[in-house]
N, C-alpha and C positions, 0 to 999 in steps of 0.2 A: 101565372105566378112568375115570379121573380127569378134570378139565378145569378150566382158569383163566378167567375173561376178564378182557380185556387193555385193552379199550377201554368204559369204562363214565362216563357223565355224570348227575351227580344234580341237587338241586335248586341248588346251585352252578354250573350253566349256564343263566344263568338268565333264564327264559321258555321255556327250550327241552329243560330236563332234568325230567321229574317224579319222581324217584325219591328217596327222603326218605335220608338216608345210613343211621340203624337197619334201613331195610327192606332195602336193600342188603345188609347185611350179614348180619341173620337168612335174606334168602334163601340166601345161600351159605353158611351155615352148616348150613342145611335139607338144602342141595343134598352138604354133606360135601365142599365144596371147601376145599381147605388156602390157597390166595388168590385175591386178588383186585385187581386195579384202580382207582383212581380217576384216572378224566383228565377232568376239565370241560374247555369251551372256552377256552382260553387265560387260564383263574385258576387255583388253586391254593387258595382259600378255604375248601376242606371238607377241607385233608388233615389236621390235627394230630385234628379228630374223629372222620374215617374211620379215622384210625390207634387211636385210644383204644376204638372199636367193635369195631375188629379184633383186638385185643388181647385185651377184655373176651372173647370168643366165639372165643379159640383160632385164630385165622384171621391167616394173614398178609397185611400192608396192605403196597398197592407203590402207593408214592405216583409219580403222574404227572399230565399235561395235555395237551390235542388242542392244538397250538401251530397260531395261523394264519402260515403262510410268505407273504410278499411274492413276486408276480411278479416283481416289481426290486426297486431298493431300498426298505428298511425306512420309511425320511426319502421317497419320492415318496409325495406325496398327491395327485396325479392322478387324472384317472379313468380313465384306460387303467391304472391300478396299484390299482384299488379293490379288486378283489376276489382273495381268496386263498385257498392251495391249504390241506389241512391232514396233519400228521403228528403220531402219538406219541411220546412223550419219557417213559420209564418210569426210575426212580433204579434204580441197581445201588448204589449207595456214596454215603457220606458227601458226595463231593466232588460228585458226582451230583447230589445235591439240592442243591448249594453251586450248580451250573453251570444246572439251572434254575430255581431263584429268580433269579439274575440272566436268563435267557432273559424270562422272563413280564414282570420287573421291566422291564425295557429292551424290552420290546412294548411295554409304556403309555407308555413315557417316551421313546418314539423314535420309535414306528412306528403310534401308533395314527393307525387311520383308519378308521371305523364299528368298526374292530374293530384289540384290543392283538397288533402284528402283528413277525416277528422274518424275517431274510432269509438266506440260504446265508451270507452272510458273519460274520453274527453265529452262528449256530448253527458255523462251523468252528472259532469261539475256545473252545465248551463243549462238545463231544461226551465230552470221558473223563467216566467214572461213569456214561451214559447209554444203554439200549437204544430204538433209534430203529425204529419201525414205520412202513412207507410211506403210512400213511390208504387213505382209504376211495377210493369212487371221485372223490371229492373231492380225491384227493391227485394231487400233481403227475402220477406215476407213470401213477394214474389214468384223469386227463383225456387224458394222452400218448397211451395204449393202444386208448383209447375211440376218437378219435380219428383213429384209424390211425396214427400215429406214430412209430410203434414201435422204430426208428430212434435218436428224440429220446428216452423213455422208458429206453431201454436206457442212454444217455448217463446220465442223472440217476441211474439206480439203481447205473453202477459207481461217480458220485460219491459216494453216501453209501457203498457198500462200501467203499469205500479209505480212508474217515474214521472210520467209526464202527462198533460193535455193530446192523449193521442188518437188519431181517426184512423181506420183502414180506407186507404185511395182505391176507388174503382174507377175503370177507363172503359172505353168502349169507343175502341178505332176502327171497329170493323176485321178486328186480326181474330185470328183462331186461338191465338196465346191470350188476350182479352176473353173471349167468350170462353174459354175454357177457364180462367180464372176466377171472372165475375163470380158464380154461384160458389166457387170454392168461397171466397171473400165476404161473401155475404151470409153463409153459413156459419162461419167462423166468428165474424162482428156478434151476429145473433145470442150465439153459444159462448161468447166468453162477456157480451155488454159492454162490445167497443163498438161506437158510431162510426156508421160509415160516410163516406163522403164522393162525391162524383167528382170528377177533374177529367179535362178533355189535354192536356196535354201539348198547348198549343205553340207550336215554333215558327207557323206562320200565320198573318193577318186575316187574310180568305182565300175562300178556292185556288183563286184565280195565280194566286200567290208561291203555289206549291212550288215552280217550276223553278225560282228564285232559290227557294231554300235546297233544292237537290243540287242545284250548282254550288250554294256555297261546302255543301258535303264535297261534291266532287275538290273542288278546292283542298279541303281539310284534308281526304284523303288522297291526295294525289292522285285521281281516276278520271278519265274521260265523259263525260256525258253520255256517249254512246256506248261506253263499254257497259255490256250487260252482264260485268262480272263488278260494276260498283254496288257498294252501299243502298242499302235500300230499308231503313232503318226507319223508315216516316212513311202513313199512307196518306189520300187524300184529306183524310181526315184529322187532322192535327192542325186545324186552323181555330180561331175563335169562334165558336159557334152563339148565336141567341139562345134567349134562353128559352124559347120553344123548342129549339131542335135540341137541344140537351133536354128539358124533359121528357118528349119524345125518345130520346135514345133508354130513358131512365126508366120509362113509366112503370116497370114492374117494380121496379126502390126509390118510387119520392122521397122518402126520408132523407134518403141519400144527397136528393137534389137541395132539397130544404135544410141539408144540416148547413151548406155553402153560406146559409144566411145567418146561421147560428153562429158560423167563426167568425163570416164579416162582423157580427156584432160584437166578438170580443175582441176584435183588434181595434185599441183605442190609444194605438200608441204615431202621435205624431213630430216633426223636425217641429222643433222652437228653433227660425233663426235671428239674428241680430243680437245675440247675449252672447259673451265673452265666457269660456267654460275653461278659466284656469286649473291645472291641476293642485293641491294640495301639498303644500312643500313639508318634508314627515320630518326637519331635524328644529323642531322650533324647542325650546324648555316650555317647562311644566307652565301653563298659564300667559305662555308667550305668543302675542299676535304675529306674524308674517312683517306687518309694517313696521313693530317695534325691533324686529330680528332685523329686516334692513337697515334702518336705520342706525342700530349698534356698530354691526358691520361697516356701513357706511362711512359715519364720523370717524371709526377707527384708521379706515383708510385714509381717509380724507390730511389726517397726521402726519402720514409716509408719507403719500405721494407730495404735499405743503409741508413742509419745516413750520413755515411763519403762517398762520391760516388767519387771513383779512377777512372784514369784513363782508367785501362781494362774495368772497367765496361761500362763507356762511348763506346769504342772502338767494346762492344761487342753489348752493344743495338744498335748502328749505323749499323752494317752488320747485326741484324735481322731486323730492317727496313727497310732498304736497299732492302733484299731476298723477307721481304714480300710484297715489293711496287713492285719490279721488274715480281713477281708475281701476281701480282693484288688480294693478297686476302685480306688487309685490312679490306676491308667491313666484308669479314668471320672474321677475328679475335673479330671487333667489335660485330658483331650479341652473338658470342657465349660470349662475355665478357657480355655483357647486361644479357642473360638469366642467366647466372651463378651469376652477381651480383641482379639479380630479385630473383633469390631462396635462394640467402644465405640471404636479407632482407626479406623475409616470412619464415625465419625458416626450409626450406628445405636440410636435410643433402648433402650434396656436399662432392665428393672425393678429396684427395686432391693432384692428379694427376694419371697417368700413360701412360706409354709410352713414346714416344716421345717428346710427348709435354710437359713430367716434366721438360726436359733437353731446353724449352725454357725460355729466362729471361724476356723476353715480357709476356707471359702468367700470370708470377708468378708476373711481376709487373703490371699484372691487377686483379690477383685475381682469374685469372681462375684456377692457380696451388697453391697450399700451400706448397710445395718443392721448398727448395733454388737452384737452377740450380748450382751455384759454387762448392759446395763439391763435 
């Protein structure tokens, strides 16, 4: 039988992922997996080429990312708050991948602290469109169990059941912390009727590969290769394995292995590219199109900047109307006409064109350009 992995970091985790996204991809293609994963450490930078890979090679791409969860809040930059737990965020749907881009987006821009970090409060405003994996022993889940906690663990795992599409992640690296975990993990799935799921964890391509990714550790942390006081944070084991040797590691919880087939089948969320995905300009009146608001706008200007307004001119702002309704970017013209007339009212120096866009007369009779298009 088959196998997906769920939890996979390439060279877009970086320092810490050695695995090139082509090779990724030709191995599960090798391997006759129908998908696969991408989840770097809290970016999202190799999904539109992981997805164009997986394409190319028949293979389906489930874009995701290992998200770092805050102890507290997102905004503590403390050090009692520095360090954080992690979990998976796989897209099922459109909206999916809508909910984390803004996750990842709102880690840098809110939470970073050594690292772009997102908190239970934020991840409860994006859960639809997302299947959520509990992390490694890294994850809250995790450390809870490890821990003895069990108690506390249980608490966190009914929270994300009651919110989200949620699986508990088992690994098996061959570490004591893994085998001591598993059957906690699996007890717990049982007993509260949250699926499990297998994920191997993998930061480099094959075996042979490991020797690459301890280097680039040594790198991140500033340690020698020789010193036997680095990092040692990955075993042999954290490579892409087939999907025989993952069932093999599994065979006591195929379910586990077979759920990987159950999420590849809900992620059904793919890049449409070649379509122009204007945003929605929000100051239009009641019943008002985007192209008619330009247009108002437009003529109005068109007054100031012309005293005497001839007939070329007429002739000429009709076929940029025209191009830019035929092209639907109105809305863009409007959005950038706002900010540009929002900064030159607060005093904000504005240029006063270049490019292409000096040479339009729509621009210049909203202000966006301070160059006559005619001469």
């Amino acid at each position: 039988m088959s196998f997906v992995h769920l939890q996979v970091h390439s060279e877009y985790s970086l320092l810490d992922g050695a695995s090139r996204i082509a090779d990724l991809v030709k191995r599960a293609k090798g391997f006759e997996m129908p998908a696969m994963a991408l989840t770097d450490h809290g970016v999202m930078y190799g999904s539109v080429g992981f997805f164009n890979k997986c394409k190319a090679a028949g293979i389906k791409a489930i874009i995701g990312c290992e998200l770092y969860v805050a102890r507290g809040a997102r905004t503590d930059r403390s050090s009692r708050n520095a360090n954080a737990t992690n979990l998976v965020a796989l897209c099922k749907t459109k909206e999916g991948y809508q909910n984390l881009v803004k996750l990842v987006s709102r880690g840098f821009s809110e939470g970073l602290h050594h690292k772009p970090r997102v908190d239970k409060e934020l991840l409860s405003q994006h859960f639809e469109g997302l299947i959520i994996l509990s992390g490694t022993h890294e994850g809250e889940i995790g450390e809870l169990l490890l821990a003895g906690r069990d108690a506390e663990a249980e608490e966190v795992a009914r929270w994300y059941q009651e919110r989200c599409d949620f699986y508990l992640e088992i690994c098996d690296h061959g570490e004591p912390r893994d085998r001591d975990l598993k059957p906690k993990l699996i007890a717990m799935g049982h007993r509260l009727g949250i699926p499990l799921v297998a994920t191997n964890d993998s930061h480099f391509t094959a075996p042979e590969d490991r020797t690459a990714q301890e280097i680039l550790r040594c790198i991140e942390t500033g340690k020698s290769f020789n010193d036997p006081s680095r990092p040692q944070e990955y075993t042999a084991q954290h490579y892409v394995k087939s999907s025989e040797e993952m069932r093999e590691r599994f065979a006591d919880i195929p379910e586990a292995c077979d759920n990987t087939l159950v999420i590849a089948d809900k992620c059904e969320f793919t890049f449409v590219f070649g379509e122009y995905k204007i945003p929605h300009f929000p100051l239009l009146g009641e019943g008002q199109t985007a192209e008619q608001f330009l247009r108002l706008e437009t003529e109005k200007g068109l007054k100031i900047r012309y005293p005497i307004v001839t007939p070329a001119l007429t002739e000429r702002l009709e076929i940029e109307l025209k191009t830019i309704e035929d092209m639907g970017f109105a809305a863009y013209f409007l959005i950038v006409w706002e900010y540009i007339r929002w900064a030159r009212e607060q005093g904000i120096m504005v240029g006063p064109g270049r490019g292409s866009a000096a040479g339009s007369l729509i621009a210049y009779c909203l202000w966006i350009t301070d160059l006559d298009p005619l001469p």
